[in-house]
C-alpha positions in Angstrom: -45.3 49.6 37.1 -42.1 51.3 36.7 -41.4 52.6 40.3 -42.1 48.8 40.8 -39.1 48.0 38.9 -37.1 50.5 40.4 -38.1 49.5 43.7 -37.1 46.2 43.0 -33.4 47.1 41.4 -32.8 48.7 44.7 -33.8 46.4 47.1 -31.1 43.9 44.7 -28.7 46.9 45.3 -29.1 46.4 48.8 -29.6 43.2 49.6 -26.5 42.6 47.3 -24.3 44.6 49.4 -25.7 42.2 52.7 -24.4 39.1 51.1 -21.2 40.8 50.4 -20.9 41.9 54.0 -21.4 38.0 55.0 -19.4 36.4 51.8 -17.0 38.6 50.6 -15.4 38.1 47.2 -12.0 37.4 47.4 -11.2 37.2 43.6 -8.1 39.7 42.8 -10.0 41.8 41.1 -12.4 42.3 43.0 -11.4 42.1 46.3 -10.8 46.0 46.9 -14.7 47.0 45.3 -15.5 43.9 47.7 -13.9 45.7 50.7 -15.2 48.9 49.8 -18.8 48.0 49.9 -18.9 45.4 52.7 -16.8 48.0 55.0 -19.4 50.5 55.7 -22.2 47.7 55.4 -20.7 45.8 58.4 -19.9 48.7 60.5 -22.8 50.5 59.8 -25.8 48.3 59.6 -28.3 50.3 61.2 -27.9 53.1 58.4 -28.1 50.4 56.2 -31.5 49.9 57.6 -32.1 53.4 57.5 -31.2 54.4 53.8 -33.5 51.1 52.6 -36.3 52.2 55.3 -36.3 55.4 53.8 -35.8 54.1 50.2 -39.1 51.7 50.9 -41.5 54.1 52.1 -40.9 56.6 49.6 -41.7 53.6 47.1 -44.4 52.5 48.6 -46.0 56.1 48.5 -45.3 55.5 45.3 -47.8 52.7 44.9 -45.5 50.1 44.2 -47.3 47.1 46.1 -50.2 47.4 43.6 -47.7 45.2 41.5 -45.7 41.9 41.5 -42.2 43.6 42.0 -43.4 45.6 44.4 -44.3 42.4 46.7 -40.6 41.3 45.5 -38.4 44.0 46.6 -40.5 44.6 49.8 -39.2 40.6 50.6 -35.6 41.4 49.7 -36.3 44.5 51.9 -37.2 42.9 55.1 -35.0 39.4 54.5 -31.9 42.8 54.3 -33.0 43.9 57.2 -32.8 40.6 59.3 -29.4 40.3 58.0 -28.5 44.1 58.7 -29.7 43.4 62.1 -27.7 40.0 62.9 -24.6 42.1 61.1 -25.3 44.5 64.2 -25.6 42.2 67.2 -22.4 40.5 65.8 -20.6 44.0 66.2 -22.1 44.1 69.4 -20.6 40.7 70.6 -17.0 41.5 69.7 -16.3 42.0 72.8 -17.2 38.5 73.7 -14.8 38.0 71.4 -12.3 39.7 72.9 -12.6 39.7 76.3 -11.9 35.5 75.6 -8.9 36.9 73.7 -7.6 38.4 76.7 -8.4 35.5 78.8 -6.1 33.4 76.7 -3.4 35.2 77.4 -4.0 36.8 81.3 -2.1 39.8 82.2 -1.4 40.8 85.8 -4.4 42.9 87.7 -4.0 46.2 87.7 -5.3 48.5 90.2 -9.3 49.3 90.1 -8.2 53.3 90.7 -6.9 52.9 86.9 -10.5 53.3 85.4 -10.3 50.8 83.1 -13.5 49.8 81.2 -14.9 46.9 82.5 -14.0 43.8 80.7 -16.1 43.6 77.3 -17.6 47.1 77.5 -17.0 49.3 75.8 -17.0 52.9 77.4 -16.7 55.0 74.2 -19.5 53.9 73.0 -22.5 56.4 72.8 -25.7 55.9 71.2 -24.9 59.2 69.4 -22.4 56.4 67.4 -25.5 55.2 65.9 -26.2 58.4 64.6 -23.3 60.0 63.4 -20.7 56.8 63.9 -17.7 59.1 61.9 -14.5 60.6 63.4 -14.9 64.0 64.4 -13.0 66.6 66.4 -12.7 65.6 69.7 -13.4 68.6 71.9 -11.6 66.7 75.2 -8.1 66.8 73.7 -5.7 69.1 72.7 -3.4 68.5 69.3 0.1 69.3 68.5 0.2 69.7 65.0 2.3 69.1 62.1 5.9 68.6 64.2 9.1 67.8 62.5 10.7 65.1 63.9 13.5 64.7 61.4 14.5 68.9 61.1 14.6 68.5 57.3 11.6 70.5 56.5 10.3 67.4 54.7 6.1 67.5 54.6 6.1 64.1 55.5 8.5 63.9 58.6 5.4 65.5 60.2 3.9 64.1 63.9 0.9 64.9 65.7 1.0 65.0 69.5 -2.5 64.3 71.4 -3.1 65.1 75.1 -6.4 65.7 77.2 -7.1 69.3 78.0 -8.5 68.6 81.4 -5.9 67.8 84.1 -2.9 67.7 81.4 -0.8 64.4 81.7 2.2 64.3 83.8 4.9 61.7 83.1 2.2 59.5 81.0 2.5 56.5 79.0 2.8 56.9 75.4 0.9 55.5 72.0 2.4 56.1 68.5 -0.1 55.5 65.8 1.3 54.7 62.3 -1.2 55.0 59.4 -1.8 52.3 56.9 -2.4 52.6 53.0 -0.4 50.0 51.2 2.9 51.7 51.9 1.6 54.5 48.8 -1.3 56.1 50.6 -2.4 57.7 53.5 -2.1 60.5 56.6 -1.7 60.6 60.3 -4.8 62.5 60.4 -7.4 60.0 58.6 -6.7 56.2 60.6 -6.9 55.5 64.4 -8.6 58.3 65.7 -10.9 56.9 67.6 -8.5 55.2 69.7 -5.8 58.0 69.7 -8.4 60.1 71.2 -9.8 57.2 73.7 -6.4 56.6 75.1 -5.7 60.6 75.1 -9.0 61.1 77.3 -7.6 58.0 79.8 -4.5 60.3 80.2 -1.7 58.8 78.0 0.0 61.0 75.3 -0.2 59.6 72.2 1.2 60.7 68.8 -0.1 59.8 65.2 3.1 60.0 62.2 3.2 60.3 58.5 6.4 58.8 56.9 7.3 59.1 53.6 5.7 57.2 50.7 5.6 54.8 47.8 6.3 55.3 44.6 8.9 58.2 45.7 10.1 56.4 49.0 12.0 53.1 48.6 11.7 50.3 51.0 13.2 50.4 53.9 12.2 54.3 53.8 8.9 54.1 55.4 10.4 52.0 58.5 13.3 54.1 58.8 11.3 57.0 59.2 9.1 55.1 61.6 12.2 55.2 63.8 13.3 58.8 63.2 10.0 59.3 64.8 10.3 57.1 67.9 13.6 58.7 68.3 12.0 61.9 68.8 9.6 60.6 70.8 11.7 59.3 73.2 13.7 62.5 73.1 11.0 65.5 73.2 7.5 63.7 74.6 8.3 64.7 78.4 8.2 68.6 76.8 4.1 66.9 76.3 3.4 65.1 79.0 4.6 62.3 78.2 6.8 59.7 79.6 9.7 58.0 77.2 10.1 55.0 79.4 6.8 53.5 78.3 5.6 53.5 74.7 3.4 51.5 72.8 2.9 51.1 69.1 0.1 50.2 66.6 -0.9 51.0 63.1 -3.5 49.4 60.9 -2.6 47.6 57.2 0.3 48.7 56.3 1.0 50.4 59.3 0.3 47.4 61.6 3.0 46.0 59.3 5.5 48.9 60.4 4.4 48.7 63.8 5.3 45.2 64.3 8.7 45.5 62.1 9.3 48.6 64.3 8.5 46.4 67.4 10.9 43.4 66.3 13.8 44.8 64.5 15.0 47.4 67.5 18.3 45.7 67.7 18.9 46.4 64.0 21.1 49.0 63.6 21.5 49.2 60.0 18.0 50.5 60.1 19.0 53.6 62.0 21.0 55.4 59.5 22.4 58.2 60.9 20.9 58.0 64.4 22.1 54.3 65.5 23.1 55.3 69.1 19.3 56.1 69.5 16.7 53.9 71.5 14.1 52.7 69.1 12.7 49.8 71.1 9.0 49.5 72.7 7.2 48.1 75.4 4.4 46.6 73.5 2.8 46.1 69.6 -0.5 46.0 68.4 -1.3 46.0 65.3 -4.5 45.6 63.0 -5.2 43.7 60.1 -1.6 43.8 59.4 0.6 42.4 56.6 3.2 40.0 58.1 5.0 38.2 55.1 5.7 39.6 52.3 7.4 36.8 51.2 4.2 35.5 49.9 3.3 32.3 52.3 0.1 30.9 53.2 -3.6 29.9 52.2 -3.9 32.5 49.2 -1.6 32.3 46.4 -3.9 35.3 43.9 -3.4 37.4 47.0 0.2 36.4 47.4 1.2 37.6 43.8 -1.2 40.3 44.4 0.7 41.5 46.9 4.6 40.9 45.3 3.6 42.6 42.4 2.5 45.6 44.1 5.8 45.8 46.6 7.8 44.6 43.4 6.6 48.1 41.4 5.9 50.8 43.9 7.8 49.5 47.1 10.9 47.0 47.1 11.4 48.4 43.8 12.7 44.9 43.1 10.4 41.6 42.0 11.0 38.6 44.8 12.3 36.9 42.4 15.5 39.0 42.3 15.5 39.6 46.1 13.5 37.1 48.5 16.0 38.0 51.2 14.7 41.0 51.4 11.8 40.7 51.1 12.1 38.1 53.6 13.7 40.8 55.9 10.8 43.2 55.2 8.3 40.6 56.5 7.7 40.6 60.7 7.0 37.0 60.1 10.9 36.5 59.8 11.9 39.1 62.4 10.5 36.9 65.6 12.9 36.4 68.4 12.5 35.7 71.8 13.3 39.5 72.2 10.0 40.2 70.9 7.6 42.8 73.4 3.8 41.8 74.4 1.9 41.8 71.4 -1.9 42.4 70.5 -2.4 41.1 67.3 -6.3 42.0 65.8 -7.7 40.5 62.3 -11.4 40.2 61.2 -12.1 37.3 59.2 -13.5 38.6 56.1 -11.1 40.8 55.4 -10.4 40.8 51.3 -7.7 43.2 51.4 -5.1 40.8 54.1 -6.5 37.6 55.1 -6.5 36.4 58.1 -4.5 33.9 57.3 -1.6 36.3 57.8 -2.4 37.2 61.3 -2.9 33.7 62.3 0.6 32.3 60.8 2.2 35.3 62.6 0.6 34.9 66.2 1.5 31.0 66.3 5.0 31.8 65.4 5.2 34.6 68.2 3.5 32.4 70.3 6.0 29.7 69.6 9.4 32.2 70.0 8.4 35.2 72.4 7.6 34.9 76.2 6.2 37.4 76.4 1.8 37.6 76.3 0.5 37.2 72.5 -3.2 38.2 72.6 -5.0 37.2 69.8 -8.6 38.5 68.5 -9.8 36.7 65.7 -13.6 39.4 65.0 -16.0 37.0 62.7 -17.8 38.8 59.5 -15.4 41.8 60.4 -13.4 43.1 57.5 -10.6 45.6 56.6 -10.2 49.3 58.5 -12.8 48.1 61.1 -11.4 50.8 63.4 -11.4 53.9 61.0 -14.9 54.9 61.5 -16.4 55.3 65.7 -17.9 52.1 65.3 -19.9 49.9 68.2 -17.1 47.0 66.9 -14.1 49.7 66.9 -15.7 50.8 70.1 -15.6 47.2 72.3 -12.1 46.4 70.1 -10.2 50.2 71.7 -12.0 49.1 75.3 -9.6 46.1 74.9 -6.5 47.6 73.6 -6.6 49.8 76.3 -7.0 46.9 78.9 -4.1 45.5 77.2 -1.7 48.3 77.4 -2.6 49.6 80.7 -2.1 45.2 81.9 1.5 45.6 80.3 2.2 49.1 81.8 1.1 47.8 85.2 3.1 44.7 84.9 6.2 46.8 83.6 6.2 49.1 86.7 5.5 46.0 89.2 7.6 43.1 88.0 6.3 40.1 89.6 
């Protein structure tokens, strides 16, 4: 009788962590515990399956359907796994998803000789991701580790450089990854891999930074350094490959937030100290799950304060209260002009950590100022970091970034 019990405080265990994939909880205080178990739930369903598979027969060796919550568990079991299941097909059909995204917003054809993956497949995709669906070394490309961009010695004015090993890029486009982490946390090394790597193996050169950090880094620290890095980009990626007259950016969280300030604020000098004769502008933004206001607007007050408070202590280093203009001017929300660059803005709808309510506010008000394309994907039951781990989701969601960019490349050499 008591592997029966057991058996049955697992299969709540589990089942408990399917509902949360479907209905996060979106309380304050539990909004990051909400994240963290729903993350790997919705982008790893089949091990979900797996682990309670396993879990199942070992309890049923065990005898456990001799008794009454034996018969109990084994329901929550198998109801689990049809919701693991629909969890997986609705990774699958992202890129329905975003292949309507795209269509939204149509982008000039570029020539078939590009090797573009087809619209809504995704070609990084292996079934060896349902195995082992975590980054790993990538054996295609070659990385330039650890280089300063700044000359100050500082540990965090550190870039990595990524380029293919076969057939080394000539005059290439260029990606600049910034990492995410709530402005406090973080490396270039442990966010957008997948697609560094993706876009690396296509032939462009990109480069992943670490900027310095909260508590020790005041705002506008972390963006300033975004630009040190973008001027040395500009400067030193033809020594790679690379070519200076096309780059992209994107981050994720926080750093989609420094992406698209990075993107929109290129004509603000006094966020150049030191190098303000330098080129900092780009030729397209696309950030993920970003954070757009800081200001506080929108549907969700709890996460509003949430989020003040946090900048208030660690980041501004001032409350709103005593400076909404700048937090105002920290917030891409307010920095729209019709100056903006294409943008390709990403959000999954359960996200607990930014809701999507910030990604939305932000595209209509692009939408509304920039001429420029504003592709929007809005990925149901998708939540925070989607594009950390190799994913099937990650997978069909890098197939379309790279449509994007490669569209706005295309369209940049061959005005119309």
């Amino acid at each position: 009788m008591g592997w029966a019990w057991a058996y049955l405080v697992v299969t709540l265990i589990g089942a408990a962590f399917v509902v949360n994939a479907y209905l996060p909880v979106r309380a304050e205080w539990l909004a990051v515990p909400s994240f963290f178990a729903g993350w790997p739930t919705g982008e790893l369903p089949i091990w979900h399956i797996g682990w309670q598979a396993v879990a199942t027969a070992f309890f049923v060796s065990e005898g456990v359907l001799g008794h009454w919550p034996g018969w109990i568990g084994l329901a929550l079991s198998v109801v689990s796994w049809a919701g693991l299941v629909v969890l997986a097909v609705q990774a699958a059909r992202a890129n329905t998803v975003l292949g309507r995204a795209a269509e939204e917003v149509p982008l000039p054809a570029v020539p078939e000789g590009l090797d573009l993956p087809a619209s809504g497949r995704a070609t990084m995709w292996r079934f060896t991701r349902l195995l082992y669906p975590f980054p790993r070394p990538a054996r295609s490309v070659r990385v330039h580790r650890n280089l300063d961009y700044v000359g100050d010695g500082i540990r965090r004015h550190r870039l990595d450089v990524i380029v293919r090993r076969v057939d080394p890029p000539q005059g290439a486009p260029v990606l600049l990854y910034i990492h995410g982490g709530a402005w406090v946390i973080g490396d270039k090394m442990q966010q957008g891999l997948p697609m560094l790597n993706e876009f690396a193996r296509r032939g462009w050169v990109t480069v992943t930074i670490n900027y310095r950090l909260s508590p020790r880094a005041t705002w506008p620290d972390h963006l300033v350094d975004c630009k040190r890095a973008l001027a040395w980009v500009r400067e030193h990626i033809a020594d790679y490959g690379g070519d200076p007259g096309f780059i992209a950016v994107s981050g994720g969280s926080a750093g989609g937030h420094l992406a698209s300030m990075v993107a929109l604020t290129a004509a603000d000098k006094s966020l150049q100290p030191g190098f303000e004769d330098r080129d900092v502008s780009v030729d397209a933004c696309v950030p993920f799950y970003g954070v757009y206001d800081f200001t506080g607007g929108g549907e969700n007050e709890k996460y509003a304060e949430g989020m003040r408070d946090l900048l208030g202590k660690y980041v501004m280093k001032r409350s709103f209260a005593e400076a909404p203009e700048a937090y105002r001017d920290a917030s891409p929300l307010f920095r729209i002009t019709p100056e903006a660059p294409p943008f390709f803005v990403l959000h999954g709808t359960n996200d607990t950590l930014v809701p999507v309510d910030e990604a939305r506010r932000f595209v209509a008000a692009l939408r509304a100022a920039s001429p420029e394309p504003v592709v929007y994907a809005e990925l149901p039951l998708t939540q925070h970091a989607f594009d950390v781990l190799p994913s099937v989701r990650c997978a069909h969601a890098v197939a379309a970034v790279v449509r994007f960019a490669e569209g706005v490349r295309y369209r940049t050499h061959h005005p119309q």
